[in-house]
OpenMM code with the backbone's topology and positions (N, CA, C; nanometers):
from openmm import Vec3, app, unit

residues = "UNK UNK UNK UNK UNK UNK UNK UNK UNK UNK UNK UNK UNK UNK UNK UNK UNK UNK UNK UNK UNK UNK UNK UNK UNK UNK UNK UNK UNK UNK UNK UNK UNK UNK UNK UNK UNK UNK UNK UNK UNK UNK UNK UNK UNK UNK UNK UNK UNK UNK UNK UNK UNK UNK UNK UNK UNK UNK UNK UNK UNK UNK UNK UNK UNK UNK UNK UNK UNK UNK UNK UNK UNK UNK UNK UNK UNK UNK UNK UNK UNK UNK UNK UNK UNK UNK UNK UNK UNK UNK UNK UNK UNK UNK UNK UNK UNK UNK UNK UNK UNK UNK UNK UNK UNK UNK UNK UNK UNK UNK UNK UNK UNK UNK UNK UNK UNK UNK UNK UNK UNK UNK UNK UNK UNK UNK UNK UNK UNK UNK UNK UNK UNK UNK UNK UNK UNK UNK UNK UNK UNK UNK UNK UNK UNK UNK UNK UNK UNK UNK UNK UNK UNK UNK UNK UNK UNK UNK UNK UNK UNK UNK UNK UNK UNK UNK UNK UNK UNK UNK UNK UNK UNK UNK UNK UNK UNK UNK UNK UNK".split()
positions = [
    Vec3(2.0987, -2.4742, 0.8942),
    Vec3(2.1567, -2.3466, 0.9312),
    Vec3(2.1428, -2.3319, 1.0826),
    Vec3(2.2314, -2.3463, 1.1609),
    Vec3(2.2239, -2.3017, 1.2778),
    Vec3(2.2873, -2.1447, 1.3333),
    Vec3(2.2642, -2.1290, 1.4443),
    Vec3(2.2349, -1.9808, 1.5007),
    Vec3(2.3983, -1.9500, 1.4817),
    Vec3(2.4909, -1.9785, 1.4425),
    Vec3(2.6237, -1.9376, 1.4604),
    Vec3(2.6346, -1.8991, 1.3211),
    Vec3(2.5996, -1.9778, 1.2455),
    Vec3(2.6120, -1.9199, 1.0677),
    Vec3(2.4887, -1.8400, 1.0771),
    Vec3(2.3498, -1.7701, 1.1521),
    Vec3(2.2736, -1.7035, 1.1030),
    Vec3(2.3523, -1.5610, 1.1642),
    Vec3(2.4391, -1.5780, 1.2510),
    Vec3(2.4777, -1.4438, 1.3350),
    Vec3(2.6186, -1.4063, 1.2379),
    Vec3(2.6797, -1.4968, 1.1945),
    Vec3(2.8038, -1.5056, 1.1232),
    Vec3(2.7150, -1.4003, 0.9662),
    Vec3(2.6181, -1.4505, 0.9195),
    Vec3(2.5146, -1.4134, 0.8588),
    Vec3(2.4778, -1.2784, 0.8400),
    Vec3(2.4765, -1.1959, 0.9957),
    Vec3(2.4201, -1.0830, 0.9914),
    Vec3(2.5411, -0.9917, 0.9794),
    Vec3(2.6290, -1.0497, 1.0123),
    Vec3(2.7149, -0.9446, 0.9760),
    Vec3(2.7463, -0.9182, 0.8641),
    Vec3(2.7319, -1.0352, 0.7618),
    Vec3(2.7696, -1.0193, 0.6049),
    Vec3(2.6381, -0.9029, 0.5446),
    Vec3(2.5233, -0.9504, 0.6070),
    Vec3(2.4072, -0.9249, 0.5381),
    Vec3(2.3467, -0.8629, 0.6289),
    Vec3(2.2768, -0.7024, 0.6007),
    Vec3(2.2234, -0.6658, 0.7205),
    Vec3(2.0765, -0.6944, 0.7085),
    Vec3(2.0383, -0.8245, 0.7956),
    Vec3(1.9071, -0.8758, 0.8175),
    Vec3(1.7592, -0.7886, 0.9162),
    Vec3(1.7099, -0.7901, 0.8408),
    Vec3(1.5977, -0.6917, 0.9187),
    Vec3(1.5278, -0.7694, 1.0248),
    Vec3(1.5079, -0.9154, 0.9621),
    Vec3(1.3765, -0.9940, 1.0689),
    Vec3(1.4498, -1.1390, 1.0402),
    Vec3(1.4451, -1.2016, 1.1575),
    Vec3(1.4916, -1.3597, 1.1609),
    Vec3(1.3773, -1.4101, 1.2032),
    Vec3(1.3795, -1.5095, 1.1070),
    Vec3(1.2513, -1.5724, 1.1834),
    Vec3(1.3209, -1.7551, 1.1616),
    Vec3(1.2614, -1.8145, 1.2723),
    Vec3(1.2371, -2.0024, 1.2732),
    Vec3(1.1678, -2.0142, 1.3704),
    Vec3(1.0899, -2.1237, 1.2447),
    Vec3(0.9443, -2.2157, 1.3251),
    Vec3(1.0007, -2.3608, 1.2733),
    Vec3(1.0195, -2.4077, 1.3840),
    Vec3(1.0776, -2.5648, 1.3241),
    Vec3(1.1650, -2.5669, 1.2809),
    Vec3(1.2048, -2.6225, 1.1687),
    Vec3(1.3034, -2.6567, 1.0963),
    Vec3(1.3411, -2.5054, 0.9941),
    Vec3(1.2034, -2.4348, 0.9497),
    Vec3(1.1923, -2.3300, 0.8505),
    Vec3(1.2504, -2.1920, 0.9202),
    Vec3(1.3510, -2.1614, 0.7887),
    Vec3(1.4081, -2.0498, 0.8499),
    Vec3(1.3571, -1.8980, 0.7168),
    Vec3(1.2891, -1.7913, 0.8121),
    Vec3(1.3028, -1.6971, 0.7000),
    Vec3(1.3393, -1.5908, 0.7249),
    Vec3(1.4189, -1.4919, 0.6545),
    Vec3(1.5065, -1.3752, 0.6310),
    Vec3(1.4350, -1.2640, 0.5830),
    Vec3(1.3930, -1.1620, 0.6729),
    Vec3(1.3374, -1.0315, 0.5699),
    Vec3(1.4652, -0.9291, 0.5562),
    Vec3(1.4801, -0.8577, 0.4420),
    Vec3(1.6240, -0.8035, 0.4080),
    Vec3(1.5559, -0.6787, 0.3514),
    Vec3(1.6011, -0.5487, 0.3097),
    Vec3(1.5899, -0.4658, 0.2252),
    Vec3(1.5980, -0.4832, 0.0704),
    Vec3(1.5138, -0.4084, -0.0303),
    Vec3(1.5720, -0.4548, -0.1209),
    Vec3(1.7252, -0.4632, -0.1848),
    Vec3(1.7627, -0.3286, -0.1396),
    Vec3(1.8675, -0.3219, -0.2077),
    Vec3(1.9585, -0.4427, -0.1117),
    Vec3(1.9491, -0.4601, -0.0891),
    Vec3(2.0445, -0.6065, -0.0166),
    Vec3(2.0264, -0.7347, -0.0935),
    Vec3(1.9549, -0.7033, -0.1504),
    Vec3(1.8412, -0.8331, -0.1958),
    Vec3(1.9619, -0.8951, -0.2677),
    Vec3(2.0495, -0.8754, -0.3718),
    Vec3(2.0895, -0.9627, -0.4387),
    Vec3(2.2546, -0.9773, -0.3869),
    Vec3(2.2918, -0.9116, -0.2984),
    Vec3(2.3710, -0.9399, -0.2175),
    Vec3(2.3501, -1.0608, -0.1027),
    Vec3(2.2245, -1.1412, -0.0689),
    Vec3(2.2013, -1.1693, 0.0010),
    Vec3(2.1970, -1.2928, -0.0791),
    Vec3(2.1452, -1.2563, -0.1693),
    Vec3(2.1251, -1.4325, -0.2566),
    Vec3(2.2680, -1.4762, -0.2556),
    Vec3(2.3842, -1.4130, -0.3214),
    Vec3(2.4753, -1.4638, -0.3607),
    Vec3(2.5444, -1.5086, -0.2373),
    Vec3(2.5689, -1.4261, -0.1720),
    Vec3(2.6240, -1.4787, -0.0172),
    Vec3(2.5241, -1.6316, 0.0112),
    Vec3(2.4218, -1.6700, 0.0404),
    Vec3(2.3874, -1.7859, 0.0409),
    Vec3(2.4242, -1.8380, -0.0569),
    Vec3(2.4211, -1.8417, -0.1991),
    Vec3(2.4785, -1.9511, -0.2922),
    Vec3(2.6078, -1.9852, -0.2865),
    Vec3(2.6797, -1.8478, -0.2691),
    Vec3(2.8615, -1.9060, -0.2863),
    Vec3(2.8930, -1.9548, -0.1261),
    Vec3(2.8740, -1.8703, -0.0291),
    Vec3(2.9471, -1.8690, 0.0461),
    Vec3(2.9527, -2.0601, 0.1060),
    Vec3(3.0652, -2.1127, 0.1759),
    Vec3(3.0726, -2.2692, 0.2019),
    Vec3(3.0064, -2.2477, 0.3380),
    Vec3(2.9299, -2.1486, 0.3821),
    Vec3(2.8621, -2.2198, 0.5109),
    Vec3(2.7114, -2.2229, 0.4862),
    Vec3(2.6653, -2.2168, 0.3825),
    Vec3(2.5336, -2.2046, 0.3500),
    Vec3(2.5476, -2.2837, 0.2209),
    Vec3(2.5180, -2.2636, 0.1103),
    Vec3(2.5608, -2.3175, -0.0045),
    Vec3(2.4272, -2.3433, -0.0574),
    Vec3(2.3330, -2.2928, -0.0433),
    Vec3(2.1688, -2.2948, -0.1145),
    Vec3(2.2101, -2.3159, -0.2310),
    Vec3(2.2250, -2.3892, -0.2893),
    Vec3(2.2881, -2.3489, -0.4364),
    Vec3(2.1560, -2.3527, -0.5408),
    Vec3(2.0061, -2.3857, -0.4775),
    Vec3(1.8981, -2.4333, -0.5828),
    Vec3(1.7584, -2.3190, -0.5370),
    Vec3(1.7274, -2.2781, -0.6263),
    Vec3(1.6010, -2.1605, -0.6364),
    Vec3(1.5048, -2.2697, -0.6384),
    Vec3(1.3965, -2.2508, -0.5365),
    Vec3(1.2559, -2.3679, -0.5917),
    Vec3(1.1837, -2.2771, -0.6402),
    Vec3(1.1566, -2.1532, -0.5758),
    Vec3(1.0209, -2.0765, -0.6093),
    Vec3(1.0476, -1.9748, -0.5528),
    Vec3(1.0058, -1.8562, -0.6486),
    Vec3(0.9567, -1.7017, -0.6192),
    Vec3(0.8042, -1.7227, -0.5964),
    Vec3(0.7346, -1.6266, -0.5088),
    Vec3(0.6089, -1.6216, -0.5385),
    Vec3(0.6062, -1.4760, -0.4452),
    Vec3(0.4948, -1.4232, -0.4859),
    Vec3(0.4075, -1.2883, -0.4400),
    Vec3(0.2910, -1.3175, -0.3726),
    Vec3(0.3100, -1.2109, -0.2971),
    Vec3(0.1751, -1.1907, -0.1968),
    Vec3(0.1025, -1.0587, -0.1895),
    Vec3(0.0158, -1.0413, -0.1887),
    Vec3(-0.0419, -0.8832, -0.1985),
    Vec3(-0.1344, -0.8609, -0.0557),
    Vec3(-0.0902, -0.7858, 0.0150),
    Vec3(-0.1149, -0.7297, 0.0712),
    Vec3(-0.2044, -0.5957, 0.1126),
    Vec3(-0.3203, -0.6084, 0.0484),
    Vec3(-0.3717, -0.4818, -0.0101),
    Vec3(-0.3757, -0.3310, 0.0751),
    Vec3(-0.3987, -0.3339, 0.2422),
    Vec3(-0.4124, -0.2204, 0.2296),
    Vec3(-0.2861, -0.1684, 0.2964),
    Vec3(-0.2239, -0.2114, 0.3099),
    Vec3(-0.0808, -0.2007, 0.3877),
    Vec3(-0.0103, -0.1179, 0.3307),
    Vec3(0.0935, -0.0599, 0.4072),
    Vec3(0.1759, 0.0661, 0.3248),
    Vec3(0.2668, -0.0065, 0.2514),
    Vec3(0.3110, -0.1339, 0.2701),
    Vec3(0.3737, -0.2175, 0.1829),
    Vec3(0.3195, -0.2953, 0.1217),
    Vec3(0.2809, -0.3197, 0.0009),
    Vec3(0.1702, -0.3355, -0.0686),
    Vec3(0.1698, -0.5564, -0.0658),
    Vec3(0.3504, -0.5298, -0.1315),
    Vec3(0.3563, -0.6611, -0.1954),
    Vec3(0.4706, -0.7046, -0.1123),
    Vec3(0.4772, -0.8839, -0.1531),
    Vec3(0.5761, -0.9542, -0.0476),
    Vec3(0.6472, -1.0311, -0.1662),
    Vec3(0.7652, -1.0398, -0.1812),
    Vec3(0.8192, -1.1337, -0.2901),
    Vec3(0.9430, -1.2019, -0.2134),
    Vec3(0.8802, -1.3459, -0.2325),
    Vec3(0.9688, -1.4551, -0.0921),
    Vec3(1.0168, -1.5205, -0.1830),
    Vec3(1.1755, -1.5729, -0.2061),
    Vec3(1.2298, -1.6694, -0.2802),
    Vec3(1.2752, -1.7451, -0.1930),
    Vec3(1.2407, -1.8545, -0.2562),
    Vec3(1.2877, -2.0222, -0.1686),
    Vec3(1.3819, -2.0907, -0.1678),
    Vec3(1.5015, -2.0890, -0.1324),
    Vec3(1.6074, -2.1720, -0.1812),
    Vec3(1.6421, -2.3184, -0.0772),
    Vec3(1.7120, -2.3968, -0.1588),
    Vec3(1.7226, -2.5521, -0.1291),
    Vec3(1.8893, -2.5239, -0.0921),
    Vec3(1.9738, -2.6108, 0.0197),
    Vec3(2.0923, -2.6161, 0.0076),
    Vec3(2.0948, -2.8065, 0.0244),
    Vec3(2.1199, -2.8328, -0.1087),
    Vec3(2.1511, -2.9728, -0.1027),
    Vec3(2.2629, -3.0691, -0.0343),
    Vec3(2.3217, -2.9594, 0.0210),
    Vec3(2.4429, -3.0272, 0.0886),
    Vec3(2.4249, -3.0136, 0.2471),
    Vec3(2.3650, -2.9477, 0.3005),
    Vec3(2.2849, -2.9056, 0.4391),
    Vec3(2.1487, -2.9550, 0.4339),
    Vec3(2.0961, -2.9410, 0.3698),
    Vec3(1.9424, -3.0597, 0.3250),
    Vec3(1.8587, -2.9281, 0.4164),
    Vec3(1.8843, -2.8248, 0.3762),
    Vec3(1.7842, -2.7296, 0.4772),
    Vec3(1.7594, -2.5968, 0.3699),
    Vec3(1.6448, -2.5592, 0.4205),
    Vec3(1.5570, -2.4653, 0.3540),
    Vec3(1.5728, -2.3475, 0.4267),
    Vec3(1.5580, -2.2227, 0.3312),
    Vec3(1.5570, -2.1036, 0.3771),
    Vec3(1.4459, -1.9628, 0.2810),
    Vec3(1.4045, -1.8983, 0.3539),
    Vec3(1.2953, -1.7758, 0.2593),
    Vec3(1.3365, -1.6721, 0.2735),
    Vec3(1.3420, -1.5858, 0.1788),
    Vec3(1.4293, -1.4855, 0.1689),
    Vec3(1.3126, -1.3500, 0.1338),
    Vec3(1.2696, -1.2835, 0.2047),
    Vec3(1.1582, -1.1996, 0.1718),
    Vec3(1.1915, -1.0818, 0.1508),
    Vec3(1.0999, -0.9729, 0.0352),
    Vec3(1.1451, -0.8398, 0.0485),
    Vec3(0.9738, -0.8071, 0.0503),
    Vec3(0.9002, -0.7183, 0.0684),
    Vec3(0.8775, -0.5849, 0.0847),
    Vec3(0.8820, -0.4840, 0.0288),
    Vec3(0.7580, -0.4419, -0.0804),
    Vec3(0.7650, -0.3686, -0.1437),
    Vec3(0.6431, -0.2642, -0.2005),
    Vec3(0.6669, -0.1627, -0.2367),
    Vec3(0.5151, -0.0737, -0.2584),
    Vec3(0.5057, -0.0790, -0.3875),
    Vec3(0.3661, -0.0432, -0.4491),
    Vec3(0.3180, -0.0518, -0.5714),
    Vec3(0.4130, 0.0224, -0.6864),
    Vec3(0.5089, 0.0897, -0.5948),
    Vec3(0.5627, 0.1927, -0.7325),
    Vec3(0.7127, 0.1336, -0.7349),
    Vec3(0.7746, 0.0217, -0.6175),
    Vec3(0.8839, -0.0684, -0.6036),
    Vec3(0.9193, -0.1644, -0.6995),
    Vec3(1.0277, -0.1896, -0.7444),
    Vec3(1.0374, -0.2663, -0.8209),
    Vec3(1.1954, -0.3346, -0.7525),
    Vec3(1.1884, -0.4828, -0.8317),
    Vec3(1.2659, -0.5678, -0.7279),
    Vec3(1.4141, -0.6172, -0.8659),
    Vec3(1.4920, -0.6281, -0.7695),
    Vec3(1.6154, -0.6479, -0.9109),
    Vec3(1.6193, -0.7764, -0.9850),
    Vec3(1.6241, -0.7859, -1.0848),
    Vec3(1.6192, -0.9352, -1.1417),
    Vec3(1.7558, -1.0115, -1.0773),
    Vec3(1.6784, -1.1603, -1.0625),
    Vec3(1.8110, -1.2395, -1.0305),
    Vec3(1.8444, -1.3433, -1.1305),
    Vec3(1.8236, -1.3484, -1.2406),
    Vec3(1.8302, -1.4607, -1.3263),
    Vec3(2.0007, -1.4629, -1.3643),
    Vec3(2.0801, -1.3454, -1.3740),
    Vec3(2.1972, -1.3980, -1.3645),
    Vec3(2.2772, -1.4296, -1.2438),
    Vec3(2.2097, -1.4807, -1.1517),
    Vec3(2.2369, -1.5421, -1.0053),
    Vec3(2.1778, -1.6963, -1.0226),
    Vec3(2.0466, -1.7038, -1.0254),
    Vec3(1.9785, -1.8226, -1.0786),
    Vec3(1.8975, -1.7999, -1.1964),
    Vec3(1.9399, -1.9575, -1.2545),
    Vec3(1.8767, -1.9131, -1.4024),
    Vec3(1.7177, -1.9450, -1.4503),
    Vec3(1.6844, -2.0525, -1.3168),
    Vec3(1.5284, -2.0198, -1.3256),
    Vec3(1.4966, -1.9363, -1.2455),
    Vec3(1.5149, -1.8438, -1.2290),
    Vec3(1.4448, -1.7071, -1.1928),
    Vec3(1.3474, -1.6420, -1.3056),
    Vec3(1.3989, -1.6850, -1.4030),
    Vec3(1.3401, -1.5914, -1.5416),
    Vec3(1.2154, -1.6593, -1.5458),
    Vec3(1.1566, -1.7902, -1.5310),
    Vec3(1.0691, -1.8472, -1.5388),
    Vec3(0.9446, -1.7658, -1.4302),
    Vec3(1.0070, -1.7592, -1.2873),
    Vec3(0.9229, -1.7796, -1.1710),
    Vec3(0.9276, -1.5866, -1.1720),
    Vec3(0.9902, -1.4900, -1.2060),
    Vec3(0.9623, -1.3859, -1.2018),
    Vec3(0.8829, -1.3246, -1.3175),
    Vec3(0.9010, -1.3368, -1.4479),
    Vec3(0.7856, -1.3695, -1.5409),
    Vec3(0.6298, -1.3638, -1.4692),
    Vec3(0.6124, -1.5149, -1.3876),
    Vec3(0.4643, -1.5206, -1.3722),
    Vec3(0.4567, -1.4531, -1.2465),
    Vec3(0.5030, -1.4097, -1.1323),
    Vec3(0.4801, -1.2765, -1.0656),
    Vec3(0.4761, -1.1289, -1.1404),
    Vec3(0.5677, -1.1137, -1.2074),
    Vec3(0.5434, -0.9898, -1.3177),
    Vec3(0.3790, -1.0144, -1.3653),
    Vec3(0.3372, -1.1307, -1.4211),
    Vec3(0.2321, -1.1313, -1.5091),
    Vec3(0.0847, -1.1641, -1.4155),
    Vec3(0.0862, -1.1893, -1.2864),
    Vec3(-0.0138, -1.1948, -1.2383),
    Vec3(-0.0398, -1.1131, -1.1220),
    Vec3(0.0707, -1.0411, -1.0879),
    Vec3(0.0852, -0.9157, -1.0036),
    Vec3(0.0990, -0.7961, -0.9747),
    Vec3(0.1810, -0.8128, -1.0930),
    Vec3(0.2351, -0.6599, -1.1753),
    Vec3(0.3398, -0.5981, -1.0768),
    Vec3(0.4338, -0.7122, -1.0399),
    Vec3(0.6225, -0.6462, -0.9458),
    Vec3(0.6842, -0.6704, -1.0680),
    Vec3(0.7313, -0.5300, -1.0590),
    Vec3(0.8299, -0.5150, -1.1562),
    Vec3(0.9801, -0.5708, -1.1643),
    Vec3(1.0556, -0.6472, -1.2218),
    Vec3(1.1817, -0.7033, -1.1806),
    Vec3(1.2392, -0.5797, -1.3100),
    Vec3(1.3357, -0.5176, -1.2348),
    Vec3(1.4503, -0.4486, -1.3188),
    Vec3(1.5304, -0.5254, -1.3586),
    Vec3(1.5811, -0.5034, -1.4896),
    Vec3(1.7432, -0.5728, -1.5274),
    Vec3(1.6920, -0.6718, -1.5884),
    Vec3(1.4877, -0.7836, -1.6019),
    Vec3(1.5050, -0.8842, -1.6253),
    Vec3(1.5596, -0.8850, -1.7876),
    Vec3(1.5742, -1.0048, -1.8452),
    Vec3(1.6331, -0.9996, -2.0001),
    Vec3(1.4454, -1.0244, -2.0919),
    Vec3(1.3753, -1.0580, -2.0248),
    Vec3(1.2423, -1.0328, -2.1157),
    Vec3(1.1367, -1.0519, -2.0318),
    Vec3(1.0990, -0.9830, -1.9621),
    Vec3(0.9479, -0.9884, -1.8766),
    Vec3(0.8799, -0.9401, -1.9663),
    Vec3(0.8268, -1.0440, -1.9931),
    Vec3(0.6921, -1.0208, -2.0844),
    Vec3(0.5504, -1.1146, -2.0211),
    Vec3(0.4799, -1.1099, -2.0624),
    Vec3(0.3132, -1.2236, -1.9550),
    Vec3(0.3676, -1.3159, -2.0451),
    Vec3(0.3570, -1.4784, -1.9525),
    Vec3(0.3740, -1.5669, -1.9880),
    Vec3(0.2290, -1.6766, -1.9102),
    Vec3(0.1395, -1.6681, -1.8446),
    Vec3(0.0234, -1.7043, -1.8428),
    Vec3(-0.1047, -1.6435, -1.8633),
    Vec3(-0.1155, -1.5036, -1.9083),
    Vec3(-0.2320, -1.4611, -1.9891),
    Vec3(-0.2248, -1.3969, -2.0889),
    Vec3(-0.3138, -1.3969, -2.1953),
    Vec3(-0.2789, -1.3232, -2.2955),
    Vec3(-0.2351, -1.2132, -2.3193),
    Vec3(-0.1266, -1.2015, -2.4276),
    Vec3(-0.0651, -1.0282, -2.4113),
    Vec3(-0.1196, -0.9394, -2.4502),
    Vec3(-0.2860, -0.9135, -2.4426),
    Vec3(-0.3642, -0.8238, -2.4552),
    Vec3(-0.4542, -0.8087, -2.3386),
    Vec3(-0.4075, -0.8808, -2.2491),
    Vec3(-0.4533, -0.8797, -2.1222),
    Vec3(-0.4394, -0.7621, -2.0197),
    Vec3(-0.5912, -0.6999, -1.9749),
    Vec3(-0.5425, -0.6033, -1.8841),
    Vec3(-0.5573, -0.6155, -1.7350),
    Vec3(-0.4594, -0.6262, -1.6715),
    Vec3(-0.4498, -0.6432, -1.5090),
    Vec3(-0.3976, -0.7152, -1.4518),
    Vec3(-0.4088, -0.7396, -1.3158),
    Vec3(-0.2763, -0.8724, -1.2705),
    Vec3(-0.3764, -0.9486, -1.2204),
    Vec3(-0.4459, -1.0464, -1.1974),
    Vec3(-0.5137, -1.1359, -1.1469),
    Vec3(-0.5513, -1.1655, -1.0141),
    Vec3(-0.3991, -1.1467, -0.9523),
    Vec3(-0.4194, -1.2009, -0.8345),
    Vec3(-0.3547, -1.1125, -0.7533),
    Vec3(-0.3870, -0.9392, -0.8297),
    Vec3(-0.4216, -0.8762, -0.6795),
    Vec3(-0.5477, -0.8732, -0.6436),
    Vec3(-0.5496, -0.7773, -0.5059),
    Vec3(-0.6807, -0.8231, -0.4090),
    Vec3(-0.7768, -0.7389, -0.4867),
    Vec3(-0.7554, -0.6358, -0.5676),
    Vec3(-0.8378, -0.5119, -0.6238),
    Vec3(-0.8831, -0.5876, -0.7843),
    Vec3(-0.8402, -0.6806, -0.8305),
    Vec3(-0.8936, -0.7127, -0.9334),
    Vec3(-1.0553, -0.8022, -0.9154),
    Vec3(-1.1708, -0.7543, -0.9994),
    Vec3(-1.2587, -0.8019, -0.9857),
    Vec3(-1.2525, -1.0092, -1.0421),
    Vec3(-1.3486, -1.0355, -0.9518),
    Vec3(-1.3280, -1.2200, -0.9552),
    Vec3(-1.4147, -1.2264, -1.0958),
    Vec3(-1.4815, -1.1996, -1.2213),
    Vec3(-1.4954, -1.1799, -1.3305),
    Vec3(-1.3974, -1.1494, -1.4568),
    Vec3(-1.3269, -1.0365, -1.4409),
    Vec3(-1.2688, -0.9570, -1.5136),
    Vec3(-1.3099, -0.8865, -1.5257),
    Vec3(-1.2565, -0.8089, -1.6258),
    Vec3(-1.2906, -0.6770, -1.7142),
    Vec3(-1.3480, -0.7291, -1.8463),
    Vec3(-1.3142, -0.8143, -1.9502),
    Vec3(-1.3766, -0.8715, -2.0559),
    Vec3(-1.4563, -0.9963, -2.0639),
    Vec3(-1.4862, -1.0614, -2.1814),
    Vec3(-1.5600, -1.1864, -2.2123),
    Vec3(-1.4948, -1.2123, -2.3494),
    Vec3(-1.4305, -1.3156, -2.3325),
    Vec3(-1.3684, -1.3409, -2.4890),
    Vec3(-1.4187, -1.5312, -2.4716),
    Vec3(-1.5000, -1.5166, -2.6215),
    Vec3(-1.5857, -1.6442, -2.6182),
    Vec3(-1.5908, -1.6552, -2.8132),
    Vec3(-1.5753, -1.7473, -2.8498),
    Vec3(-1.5932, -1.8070, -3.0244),
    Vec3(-1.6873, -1.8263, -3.0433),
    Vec3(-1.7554, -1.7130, -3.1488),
    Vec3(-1.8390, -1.6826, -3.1767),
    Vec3(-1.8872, -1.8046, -3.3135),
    Vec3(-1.9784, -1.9053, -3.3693),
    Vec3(-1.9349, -1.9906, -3.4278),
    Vec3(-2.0378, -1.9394, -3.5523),
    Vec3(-2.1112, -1.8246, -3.5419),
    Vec3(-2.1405, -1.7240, -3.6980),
    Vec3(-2.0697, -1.6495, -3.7609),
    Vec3(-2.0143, -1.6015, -3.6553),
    Vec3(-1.9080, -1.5206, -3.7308),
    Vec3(-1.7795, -1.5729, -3.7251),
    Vec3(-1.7347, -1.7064, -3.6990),
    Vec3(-1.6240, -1.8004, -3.6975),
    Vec3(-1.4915, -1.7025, -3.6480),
    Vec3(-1.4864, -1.6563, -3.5224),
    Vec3(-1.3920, -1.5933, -3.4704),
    Vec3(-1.3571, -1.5789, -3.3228),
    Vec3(-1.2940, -1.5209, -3.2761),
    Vec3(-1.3629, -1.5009, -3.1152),
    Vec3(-1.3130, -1.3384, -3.1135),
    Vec3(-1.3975, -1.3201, -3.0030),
    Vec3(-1.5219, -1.1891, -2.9668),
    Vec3(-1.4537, -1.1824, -2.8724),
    Vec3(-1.4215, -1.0105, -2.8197),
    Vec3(-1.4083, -0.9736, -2.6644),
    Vec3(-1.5065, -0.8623, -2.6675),
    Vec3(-1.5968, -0.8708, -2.5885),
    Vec3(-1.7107, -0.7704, -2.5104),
    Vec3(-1.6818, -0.7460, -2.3835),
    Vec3(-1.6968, -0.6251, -2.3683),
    Vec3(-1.7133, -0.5697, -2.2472),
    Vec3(-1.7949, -0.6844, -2.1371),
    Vec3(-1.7838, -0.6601, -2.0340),
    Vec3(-1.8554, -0.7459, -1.9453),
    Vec3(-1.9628, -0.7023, -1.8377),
    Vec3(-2.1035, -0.7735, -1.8618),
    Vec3(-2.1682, -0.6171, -1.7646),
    Vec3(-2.2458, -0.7918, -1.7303),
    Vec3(-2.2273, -0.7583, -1.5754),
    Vec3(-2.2439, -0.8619, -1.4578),
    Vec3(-2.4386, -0.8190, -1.4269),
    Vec3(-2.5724, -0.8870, -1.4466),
    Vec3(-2.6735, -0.8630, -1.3933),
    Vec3(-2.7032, -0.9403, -1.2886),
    Vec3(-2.7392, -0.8876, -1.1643),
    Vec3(-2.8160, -1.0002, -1.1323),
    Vec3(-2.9522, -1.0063, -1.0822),
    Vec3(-2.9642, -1.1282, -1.0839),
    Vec3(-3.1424, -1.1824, -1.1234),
    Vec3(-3.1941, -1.1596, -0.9640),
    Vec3(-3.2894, -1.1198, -0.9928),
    Vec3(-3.3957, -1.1680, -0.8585),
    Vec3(-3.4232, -1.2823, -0.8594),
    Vec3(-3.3782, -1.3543, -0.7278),
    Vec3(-3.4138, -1.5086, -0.6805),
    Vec3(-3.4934, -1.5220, -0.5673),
    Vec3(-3.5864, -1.6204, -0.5648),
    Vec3(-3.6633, -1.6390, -0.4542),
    Vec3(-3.6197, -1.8095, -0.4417),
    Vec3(-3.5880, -1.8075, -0.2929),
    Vec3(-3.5126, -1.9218, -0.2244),
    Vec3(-3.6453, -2.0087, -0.2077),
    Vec3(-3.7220, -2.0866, -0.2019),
    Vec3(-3.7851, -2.1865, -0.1254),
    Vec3(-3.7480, -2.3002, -0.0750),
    Vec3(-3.7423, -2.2780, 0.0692),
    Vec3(-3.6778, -2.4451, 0.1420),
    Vec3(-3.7690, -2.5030, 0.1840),
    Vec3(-3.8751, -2.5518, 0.1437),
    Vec3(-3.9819, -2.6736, 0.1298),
    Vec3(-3.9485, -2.7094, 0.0790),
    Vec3(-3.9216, -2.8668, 0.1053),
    Vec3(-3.8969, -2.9631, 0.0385),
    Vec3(-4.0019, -3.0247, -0.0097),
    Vec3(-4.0414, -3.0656, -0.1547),
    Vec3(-4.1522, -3.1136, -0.2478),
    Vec3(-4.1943, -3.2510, -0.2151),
    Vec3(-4.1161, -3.3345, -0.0943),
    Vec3(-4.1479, -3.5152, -0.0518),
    Vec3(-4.2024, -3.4839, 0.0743),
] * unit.nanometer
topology = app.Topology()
chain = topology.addChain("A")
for resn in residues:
    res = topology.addResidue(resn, chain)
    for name in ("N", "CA", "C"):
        topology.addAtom(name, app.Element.getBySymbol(name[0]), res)
């Protein structure tokens, strides 16, 4: 992508932030642009991204914008990469793109399920890496590095057990003498 298709670019798409470091080019957009922006890179013949690698989330905890959701696209015919970022608060929710790309449903799924960004429109966001009795998103910054439960198979009562989880800790005394 060079600077004549990124300016050709802004006029289609109103771009908030351009960024390139090297070869890597990334795009911060509004949401509501958001899926206007994809398609213009997939169809249009001066870009032609035509391949999604990866959604992923970032959390941002104390920021007035909470969360970052960057999709990655490949243009195999330009052999060049581009990131497409939005920006969003805890009560934001981002539009599904799976009828744009069809692994989207995969890669927004496990942001839904370990972040808790909501994709509108998807056809089944449901948790697809923790159990669906699972409470919380993992890998925001506010979730404790424990959990909230303990689910362990109990082999008397041939089942498995979720208990509450209550963290003690021990009084330790360090000694660095070495005993040789």
């Amino acid at each position: 992508m060079n600077i004549k298709s990124v300016f050709i670019l802004n006029k289609i798409i109103p771009v908030i932030l351009f960024q390139k470091f090297n070869s890597e080019i990334s795009l911060l957009v509004r949401t509501k642009n958001l899926l206007t922006s994809l398609v213009t890179l997939k169809k249009s013949i001066l870009y032609q991204f035509t391949l999604l690698t990866a959604i992923s989330g970032v959390d941002y905890y104390n920021n007035k914008y909470r969360f970052n959701v960057t999709y990655e696209l490949l243009s195999l015919v330009y052999n060049t990469r581009v990131r497409l970022k939005v920006f969003l608060t805890e009560i934001d929710s981002v539009p599904s793109i799976v009828q744009i790309f069809k692994n989207a449903n995969w890669w927004e799924r496990e942001v839904w399920d370990l972040y808790g960004i909501f994709f509108s429109n998807h056809p089944d966001l449901r948790r697809i890496l923790t159990d669906y009795g699972f409470e919380g998103y993992p890998m925001r910054k506010d979730f404790p590095v424990y959990g909230y439960v303990e689910v362990f198979y109990d082999s008397i009562q041939k089942r498995i057990l979720i208990e509450s989880l209550e963290l003690s800790q021990e009084y330790r005394v360090f000694s660095f003498d070495t005993p040789w």
